[in-house]
PyMOL Python script that loads the backbone (N, CA, C, O; Angstrom):
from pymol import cmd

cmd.read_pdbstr("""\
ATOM      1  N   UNK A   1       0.855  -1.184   0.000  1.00  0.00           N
ATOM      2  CA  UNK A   1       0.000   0.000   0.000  1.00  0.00           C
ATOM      3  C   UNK A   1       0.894   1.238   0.000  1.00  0.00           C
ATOM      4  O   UNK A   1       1.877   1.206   0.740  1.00  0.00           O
ATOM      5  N   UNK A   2       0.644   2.447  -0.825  1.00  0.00           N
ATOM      6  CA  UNK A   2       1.289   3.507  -0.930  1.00  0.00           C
ATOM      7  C   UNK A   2       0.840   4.477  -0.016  1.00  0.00           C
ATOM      8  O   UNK A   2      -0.328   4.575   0.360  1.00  0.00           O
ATOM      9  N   UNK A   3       1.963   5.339   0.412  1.00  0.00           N
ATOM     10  CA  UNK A   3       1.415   6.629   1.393  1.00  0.00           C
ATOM     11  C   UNK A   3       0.580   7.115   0.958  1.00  0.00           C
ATOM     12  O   UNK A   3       0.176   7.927   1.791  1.00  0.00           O
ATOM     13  N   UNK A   4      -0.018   7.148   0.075  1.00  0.00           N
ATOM     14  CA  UNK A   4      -1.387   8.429  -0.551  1.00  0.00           C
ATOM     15  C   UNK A   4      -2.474   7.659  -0.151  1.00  0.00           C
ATOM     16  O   UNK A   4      -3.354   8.192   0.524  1.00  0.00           O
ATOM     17  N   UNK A   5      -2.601   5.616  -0.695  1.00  0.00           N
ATOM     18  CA  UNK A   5      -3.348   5.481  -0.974  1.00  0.00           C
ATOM     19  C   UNK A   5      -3.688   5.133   0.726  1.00  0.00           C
ATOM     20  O   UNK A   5      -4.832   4.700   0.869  1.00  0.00           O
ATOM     21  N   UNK A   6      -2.978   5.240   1.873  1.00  0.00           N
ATOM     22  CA  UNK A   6      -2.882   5.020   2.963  1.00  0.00           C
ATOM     23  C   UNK A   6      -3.388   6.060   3.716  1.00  0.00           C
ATOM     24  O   UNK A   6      -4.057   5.827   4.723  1.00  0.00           O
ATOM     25  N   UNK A   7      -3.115   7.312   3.300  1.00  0.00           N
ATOM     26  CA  UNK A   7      -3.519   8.360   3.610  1.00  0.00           C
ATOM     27  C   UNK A   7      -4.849   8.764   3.179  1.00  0.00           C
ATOM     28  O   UNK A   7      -5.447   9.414   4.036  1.00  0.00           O
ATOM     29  N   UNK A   8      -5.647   8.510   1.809  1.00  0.00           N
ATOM     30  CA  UNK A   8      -6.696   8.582   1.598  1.00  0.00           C
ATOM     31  C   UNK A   8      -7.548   7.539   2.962  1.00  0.00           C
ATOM     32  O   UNK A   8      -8.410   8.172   3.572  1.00  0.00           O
ATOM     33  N   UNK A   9      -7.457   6.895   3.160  1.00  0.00           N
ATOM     34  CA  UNK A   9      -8.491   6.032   4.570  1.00  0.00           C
ATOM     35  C   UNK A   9      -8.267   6.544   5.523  1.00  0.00           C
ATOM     36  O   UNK A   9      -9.025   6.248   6.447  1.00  0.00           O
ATOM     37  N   UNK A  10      -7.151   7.556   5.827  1.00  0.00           N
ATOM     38  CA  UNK A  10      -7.235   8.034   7.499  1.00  0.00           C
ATOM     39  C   UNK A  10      -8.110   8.932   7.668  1.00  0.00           C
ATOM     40  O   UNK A  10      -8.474   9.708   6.784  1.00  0.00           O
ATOM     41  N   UNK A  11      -8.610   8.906   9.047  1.00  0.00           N
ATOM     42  CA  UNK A  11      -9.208  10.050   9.468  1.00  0.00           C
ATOM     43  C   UNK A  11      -8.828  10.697  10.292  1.00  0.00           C
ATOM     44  O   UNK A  11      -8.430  10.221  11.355  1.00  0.00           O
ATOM     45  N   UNK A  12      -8.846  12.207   9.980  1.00  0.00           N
ATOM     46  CA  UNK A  12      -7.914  12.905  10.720  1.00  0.00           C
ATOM     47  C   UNK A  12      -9.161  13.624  11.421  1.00  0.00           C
ATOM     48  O   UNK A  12     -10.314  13.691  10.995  1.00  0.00           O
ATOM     49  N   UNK A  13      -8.531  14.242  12.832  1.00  0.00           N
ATOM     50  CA  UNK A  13      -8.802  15.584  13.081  1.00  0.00           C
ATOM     51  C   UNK A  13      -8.294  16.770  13.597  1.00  0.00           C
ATOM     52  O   UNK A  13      -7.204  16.736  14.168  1.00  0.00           O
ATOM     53  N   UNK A  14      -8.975  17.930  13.476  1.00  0.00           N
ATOM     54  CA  UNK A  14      -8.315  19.204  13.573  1.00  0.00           C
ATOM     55  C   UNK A  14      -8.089  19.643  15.219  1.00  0.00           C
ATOM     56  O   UNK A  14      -8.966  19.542  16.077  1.00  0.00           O
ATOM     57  N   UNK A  15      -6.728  20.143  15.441  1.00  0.00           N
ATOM     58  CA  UNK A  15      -6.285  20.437  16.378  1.00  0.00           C
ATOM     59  C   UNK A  15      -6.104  21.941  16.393  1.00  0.00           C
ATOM     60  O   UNK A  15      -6.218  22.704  15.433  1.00  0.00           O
ATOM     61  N   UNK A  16      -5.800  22.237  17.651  1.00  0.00           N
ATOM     62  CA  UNK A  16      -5.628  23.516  17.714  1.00  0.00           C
ATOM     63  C   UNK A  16      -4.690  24.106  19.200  1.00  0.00           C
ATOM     64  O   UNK A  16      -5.335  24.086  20.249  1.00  0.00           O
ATOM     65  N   UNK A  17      -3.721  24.438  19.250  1.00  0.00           N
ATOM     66  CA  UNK A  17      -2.645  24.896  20.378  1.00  0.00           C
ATOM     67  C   UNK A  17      -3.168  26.580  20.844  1.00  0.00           C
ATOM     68  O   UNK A  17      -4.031  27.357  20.435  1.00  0.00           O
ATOM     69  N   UNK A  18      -2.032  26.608  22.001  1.00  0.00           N
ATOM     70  CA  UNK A  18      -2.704  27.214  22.551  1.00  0.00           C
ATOM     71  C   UNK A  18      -2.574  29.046  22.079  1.00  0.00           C
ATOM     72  O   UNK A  18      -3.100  29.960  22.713  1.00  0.00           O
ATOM     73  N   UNK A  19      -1.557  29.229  20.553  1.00  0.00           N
ATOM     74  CA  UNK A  19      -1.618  30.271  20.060  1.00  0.00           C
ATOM     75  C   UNK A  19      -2.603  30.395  19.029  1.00  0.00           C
ATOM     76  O   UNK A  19      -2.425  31.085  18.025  1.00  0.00           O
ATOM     77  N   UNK A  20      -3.623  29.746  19.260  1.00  0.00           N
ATOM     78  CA  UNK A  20      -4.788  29.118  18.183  1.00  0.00           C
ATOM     79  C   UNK A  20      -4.165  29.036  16.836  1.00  0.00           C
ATOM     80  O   UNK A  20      -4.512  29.733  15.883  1.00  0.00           O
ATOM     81  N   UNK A  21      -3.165  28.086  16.817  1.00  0.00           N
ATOM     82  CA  UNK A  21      -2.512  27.641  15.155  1.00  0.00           C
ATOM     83  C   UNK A  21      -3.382  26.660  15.251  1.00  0.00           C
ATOM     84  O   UNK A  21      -3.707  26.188  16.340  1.00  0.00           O
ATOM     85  N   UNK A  22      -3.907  26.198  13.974  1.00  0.00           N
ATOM     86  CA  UNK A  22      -4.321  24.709  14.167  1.00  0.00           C
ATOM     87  C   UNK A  22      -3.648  23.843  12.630  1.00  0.00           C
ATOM     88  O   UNK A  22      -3.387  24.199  11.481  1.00  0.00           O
ATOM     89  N   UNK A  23      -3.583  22.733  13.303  1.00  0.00           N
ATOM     90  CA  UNK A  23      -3.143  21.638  12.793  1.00  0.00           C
ATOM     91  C   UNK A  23      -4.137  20.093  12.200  1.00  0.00           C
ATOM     92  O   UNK A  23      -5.295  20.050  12.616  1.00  0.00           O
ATOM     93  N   UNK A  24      -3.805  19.267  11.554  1.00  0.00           N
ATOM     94  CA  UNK A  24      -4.307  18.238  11.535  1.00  0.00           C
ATOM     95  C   UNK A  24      -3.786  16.681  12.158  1.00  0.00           C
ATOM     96  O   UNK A  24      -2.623  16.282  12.102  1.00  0.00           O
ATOM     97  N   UNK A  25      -4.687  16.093  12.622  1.00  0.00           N
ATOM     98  CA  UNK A  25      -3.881  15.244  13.352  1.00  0.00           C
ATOM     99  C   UNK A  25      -4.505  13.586  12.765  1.00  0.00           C
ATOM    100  O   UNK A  25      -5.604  13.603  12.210  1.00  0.00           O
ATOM    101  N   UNK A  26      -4.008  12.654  12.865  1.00  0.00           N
ATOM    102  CA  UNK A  26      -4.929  11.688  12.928  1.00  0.00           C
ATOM    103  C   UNK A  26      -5.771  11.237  14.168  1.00  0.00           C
ATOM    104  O   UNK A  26      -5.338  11.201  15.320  1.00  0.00           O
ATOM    105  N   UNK A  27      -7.234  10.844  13.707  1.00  0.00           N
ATOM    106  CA  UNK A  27      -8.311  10.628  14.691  1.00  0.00           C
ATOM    107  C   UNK A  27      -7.501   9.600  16.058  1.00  0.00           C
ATOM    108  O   UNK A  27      -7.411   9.870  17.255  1.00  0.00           O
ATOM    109  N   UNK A  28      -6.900   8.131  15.140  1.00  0.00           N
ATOM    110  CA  UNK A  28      -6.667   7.487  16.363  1.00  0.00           C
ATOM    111  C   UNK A  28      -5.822   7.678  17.228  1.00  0.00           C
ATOM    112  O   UNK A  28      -5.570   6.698  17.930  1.00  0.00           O
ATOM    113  N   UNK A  29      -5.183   8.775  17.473  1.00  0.00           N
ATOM    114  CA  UNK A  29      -3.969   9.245  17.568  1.00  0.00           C
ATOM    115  C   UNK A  29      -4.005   9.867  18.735  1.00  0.00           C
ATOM    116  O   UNK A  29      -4.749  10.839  18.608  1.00  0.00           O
ATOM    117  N   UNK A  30      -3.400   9.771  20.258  1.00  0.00           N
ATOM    118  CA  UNK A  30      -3.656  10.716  21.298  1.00  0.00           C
ATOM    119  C   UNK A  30      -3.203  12.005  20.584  1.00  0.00           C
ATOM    120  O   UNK A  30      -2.165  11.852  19.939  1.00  0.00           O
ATOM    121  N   UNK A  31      -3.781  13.331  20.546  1.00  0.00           N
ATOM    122  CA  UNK A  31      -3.757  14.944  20.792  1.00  0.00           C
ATOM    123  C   UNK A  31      -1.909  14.801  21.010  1.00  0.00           C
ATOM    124  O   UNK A  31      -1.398  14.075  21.863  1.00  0.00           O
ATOM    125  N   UNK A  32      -1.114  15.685  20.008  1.00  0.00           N
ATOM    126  CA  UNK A  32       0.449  15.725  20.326  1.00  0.00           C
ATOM    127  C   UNK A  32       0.617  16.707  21.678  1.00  0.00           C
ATOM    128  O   UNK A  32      -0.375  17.347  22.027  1.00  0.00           O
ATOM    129  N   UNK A  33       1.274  16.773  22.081  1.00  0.00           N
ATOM    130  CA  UNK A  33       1.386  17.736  23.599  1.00  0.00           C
ATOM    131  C   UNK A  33       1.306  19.365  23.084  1.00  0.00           C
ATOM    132  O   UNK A  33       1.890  19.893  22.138  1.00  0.00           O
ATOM    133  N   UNK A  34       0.274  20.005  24.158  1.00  0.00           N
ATOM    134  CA  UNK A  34       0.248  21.405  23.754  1.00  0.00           C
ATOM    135  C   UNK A  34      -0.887  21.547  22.796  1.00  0.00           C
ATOM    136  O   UNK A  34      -1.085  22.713  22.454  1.00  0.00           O
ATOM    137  N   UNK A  35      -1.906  20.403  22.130  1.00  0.00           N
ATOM    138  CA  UNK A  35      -2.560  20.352  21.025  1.00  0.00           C
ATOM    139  C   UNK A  35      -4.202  19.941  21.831  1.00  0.00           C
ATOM    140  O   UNK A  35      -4.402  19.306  22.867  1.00  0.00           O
ATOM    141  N   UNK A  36      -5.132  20.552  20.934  1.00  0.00           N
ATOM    142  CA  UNK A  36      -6.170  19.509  21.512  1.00  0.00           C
ATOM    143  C   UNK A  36      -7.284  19.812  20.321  1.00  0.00           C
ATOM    144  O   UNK A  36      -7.337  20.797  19.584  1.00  0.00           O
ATOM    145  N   UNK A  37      -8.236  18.549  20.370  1.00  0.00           N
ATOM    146  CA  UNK A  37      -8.928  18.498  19.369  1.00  0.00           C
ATOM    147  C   UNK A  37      -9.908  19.991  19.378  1.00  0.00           C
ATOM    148  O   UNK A  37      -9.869  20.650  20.416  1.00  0.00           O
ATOM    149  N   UNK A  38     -10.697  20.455  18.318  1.00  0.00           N
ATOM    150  CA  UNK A  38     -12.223  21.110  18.178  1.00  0.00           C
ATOM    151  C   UNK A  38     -12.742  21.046  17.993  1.00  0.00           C
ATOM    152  O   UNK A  38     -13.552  21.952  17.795  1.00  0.00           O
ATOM    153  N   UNK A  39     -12.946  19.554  17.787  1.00  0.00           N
ATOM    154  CA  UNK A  39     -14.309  18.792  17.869  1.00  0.00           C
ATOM    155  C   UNK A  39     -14.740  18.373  15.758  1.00  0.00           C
ATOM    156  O   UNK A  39     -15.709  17.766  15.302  1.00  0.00           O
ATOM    157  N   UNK A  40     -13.799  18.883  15.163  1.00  0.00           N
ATOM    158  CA  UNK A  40     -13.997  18.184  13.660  1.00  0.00           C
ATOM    159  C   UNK A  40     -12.816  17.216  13.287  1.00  0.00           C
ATOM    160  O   UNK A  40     -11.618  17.143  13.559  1.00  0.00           O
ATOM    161  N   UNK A  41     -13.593  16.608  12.640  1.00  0.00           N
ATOM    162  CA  UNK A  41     -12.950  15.320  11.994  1.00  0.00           C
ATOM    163  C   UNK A  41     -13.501  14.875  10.814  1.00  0.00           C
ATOM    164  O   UNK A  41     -14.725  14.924  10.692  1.00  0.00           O
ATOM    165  N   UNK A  42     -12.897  14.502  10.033  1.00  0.00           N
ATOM    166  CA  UNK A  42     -12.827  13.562   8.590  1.00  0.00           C
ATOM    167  C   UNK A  42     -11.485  13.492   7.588  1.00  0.00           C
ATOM    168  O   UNK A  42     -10.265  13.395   7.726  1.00  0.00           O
ATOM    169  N   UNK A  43     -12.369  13.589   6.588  1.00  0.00           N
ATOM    170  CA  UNK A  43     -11.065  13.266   5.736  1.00  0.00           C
ATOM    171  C   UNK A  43     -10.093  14.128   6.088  1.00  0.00           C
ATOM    172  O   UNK A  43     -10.149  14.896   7.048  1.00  0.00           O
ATOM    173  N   UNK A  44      -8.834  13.969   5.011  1.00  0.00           N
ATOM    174  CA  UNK A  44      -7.429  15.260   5.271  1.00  0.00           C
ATOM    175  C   UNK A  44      -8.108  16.631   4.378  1.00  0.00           C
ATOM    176  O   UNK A  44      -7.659  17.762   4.563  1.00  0.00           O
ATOM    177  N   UNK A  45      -9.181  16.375   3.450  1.00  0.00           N
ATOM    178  CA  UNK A  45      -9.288  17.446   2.663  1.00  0.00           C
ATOM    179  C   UNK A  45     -10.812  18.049   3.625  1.00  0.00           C
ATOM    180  O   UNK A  45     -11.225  19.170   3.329  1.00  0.00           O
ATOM    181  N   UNK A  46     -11.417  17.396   4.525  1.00  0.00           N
ATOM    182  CA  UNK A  46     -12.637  17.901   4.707  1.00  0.00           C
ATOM    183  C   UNK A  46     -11.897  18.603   6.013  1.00  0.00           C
ATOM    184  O   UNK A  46     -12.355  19.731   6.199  1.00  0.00           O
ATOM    185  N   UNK A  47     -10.953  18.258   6.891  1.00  0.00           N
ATOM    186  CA  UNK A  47      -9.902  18.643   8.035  1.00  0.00           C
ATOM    187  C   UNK A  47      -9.544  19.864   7.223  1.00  0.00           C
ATOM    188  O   UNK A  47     -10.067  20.913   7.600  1.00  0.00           O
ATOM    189  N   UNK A  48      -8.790  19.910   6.235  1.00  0.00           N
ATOM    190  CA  UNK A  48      -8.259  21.194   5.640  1.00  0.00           C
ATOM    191  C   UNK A  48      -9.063  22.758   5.259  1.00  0.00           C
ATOM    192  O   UNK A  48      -8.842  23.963   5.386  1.00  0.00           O
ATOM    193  N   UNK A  49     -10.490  21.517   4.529  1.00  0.00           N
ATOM    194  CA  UNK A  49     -11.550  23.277   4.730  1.00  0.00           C
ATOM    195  C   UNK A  49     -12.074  23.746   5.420  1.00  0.00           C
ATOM    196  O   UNK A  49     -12.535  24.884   5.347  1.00  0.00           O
ATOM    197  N   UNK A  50     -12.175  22.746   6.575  1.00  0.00           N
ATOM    198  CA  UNK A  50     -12.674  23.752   7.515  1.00  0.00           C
ATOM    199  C   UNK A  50     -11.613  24.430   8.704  1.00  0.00           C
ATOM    200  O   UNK A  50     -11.929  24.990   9.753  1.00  0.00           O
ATOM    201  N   UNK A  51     -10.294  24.177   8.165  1.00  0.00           N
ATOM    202  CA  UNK A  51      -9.255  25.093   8.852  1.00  0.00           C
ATOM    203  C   UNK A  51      -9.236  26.170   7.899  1.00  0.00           C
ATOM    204  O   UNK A  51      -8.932  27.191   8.515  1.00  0.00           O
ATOM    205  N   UNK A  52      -9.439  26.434   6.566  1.00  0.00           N
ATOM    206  CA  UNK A  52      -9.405  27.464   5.626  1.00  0.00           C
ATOM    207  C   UNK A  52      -9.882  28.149   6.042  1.00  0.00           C
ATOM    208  O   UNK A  52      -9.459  29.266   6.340  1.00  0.00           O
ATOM    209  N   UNK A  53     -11.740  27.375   6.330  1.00  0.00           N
ATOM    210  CA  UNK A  53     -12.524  28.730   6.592  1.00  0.00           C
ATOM    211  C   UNK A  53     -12.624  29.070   8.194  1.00  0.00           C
ATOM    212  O   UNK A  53     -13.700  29.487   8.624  1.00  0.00           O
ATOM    213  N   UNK A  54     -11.772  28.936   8.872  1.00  0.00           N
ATOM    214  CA  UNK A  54     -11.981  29.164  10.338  1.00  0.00           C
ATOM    215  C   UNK A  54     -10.877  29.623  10.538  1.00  0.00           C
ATOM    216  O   UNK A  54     -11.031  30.485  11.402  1.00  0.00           O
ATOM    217  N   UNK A  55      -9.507  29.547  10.167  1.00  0.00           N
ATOM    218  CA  UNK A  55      -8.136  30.423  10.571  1.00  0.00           C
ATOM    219  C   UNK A  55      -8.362  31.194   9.271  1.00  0.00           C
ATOM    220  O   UNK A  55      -8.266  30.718   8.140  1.00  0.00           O
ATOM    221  N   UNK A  56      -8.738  32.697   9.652  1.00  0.00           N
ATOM    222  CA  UNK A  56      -8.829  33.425   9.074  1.00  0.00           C
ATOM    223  C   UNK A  56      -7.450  34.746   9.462  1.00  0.00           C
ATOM    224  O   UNK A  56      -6.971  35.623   8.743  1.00  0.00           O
ATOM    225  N   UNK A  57      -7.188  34.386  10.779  1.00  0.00           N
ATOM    226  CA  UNK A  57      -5.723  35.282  11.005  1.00  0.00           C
ATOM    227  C   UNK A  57      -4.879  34.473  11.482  1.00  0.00           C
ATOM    228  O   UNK A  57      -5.018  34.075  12.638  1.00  0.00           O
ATOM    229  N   UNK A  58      -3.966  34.114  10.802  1.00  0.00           N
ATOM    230  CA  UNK A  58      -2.527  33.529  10.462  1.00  0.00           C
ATOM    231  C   UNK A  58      -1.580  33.557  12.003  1.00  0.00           C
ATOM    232  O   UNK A  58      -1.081  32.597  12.591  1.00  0.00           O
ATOM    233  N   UNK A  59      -1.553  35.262  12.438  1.00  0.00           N
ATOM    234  CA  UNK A  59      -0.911  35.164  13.612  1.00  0.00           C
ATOM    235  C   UNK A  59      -1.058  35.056  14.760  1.00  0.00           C
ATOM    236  O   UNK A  59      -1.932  35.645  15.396  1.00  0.00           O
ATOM    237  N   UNK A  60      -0.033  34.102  15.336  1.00  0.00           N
ATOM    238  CA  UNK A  60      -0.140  33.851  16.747  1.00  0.00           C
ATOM    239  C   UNK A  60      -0.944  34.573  17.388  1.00  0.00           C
ATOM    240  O   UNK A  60      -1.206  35.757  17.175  1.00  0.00           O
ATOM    241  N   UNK A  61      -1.513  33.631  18.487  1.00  0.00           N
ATOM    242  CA  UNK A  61      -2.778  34.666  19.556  1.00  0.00           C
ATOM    243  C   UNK A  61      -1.987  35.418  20.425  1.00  0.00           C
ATOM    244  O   UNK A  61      -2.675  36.151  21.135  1.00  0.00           O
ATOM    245  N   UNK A  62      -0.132  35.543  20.730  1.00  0.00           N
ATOM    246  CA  UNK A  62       0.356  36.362  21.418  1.00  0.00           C
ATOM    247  C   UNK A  62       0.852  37.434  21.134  1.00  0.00           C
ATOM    248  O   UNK A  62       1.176  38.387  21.843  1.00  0.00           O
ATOM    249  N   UNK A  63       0.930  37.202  19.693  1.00  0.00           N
ATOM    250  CA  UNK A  63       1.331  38.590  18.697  1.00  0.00           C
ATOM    251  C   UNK A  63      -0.039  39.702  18.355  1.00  0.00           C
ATOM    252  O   UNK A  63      -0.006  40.923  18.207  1.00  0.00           O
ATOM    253  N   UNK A  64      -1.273  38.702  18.296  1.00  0.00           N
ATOM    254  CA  UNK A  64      -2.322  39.365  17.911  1.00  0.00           C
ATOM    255  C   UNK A  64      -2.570  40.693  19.137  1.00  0.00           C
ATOM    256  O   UNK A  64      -2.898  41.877  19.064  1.00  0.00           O
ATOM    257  N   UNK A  65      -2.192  39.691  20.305  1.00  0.00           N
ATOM    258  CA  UNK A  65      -2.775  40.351  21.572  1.00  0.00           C
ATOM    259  C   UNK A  65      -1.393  41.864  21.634  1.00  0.00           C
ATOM    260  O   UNK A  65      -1.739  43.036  21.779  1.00  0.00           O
ATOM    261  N   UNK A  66      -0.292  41.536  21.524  1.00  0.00           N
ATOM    262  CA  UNK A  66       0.464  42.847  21.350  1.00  0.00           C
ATOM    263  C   UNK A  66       0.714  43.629  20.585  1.00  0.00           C
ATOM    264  O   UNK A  66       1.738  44.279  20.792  1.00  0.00           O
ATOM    265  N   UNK A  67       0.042  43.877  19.569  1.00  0.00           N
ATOM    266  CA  UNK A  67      -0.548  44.392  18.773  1.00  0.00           C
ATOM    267  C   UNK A  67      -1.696  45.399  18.724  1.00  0.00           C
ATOM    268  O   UNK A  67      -1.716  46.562  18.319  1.00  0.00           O
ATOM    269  N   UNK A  68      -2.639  44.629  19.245  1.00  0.00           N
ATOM    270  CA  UNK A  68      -3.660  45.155  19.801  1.00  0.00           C
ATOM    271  C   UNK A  68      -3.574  46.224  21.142  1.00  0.00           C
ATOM    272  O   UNK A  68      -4.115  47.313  21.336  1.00  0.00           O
ATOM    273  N   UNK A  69      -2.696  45.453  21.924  1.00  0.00           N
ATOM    274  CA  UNK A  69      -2.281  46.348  23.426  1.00  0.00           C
ATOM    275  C   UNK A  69      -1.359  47.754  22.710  1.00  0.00           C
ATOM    276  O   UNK A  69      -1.369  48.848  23.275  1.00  0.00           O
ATOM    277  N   UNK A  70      -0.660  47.533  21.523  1.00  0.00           N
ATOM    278  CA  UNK A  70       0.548  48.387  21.180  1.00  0.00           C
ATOM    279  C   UNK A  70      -0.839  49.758  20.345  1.00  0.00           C
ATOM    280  O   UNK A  70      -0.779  50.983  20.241  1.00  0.00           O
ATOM    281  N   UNK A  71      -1.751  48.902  19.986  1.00  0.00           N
ATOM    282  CA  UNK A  71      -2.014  50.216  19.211  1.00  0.00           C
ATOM    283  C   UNK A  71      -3.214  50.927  20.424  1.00  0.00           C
ATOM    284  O   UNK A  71      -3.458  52.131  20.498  1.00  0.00           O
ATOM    285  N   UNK A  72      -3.766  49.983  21.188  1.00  0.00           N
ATOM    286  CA  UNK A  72      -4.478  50.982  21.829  1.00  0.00           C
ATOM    287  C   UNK A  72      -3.919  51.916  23.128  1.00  0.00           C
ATOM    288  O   UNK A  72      -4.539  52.563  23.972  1.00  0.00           O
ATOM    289  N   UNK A  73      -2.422  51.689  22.903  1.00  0.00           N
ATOM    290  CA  UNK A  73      -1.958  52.891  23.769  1.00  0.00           C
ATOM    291  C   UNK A  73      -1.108  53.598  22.774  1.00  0.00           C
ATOM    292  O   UNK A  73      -0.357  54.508  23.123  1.00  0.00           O
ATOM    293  N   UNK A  74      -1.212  53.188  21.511  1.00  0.00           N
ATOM    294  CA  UNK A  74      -0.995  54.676  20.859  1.00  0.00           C
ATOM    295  C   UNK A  74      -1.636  55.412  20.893  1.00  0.00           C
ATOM    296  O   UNK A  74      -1.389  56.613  21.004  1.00  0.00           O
ATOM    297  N   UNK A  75      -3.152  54.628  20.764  1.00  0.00           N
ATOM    298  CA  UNK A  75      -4.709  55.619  21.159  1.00  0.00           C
ATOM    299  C   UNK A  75      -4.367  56.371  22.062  1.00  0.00           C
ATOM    300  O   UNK A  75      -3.877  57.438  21.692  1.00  0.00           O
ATOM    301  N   UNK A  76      -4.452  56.193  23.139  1.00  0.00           N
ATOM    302  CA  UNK A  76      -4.368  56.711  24.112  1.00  0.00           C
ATOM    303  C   UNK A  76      -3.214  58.244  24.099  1.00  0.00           C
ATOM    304  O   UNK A  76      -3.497  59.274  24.711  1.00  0.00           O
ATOM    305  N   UNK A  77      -2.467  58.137  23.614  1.00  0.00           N
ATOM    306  CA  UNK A  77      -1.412  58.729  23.707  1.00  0.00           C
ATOM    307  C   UNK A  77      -1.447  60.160  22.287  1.00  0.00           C
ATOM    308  O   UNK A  77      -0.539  60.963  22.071  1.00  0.00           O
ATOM    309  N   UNK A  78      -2.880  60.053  21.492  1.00  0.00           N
ATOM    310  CA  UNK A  78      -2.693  60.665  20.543  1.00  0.00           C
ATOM    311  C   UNK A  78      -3.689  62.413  21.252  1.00  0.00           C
ATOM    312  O   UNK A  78      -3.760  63.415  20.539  1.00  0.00           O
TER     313      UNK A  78
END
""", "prot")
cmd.dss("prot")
cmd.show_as("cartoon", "prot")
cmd.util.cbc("prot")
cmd.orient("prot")
């Protein structure tokens, strides 16, 4: 059996850490450390669209957050 055609039967699901990156994982698979499921699962391509349409911002949740803190005390400051 070939990796593709091995990979077409898995079922994966979508993970997500705690800078809300998310990842795909396989279903039978304990959660890798730092990771935990969100509750979808299926194929690798049905795992993939619905990370498309749900990570809609790319960066880290600790960058987002200083960012956010950086510009609203520029506010402040104008």
């Amino acid at each position: 059996m070939s990796w593709d055609e091995e990979e077409e039967g898995t079922t994966y699901t979508v993970v997500i850490n705690h800078e809300e990156q998310y990842s795909i994982w396989p279903a039978d698979r304990e959660s890798p450390l730092g990771w935990r499921a969100v509750g979808k699962s299926g194929s690798k391509q049905e795992c993939l669209d619905y990370i498309e349409a749900v990570w809609t911002d790319m960066r880290p949740l600790s960058l987002r957050k200083k960012m956010e803190e950086d510009a609203t005390q520029q506010g402040q400051s104008k």
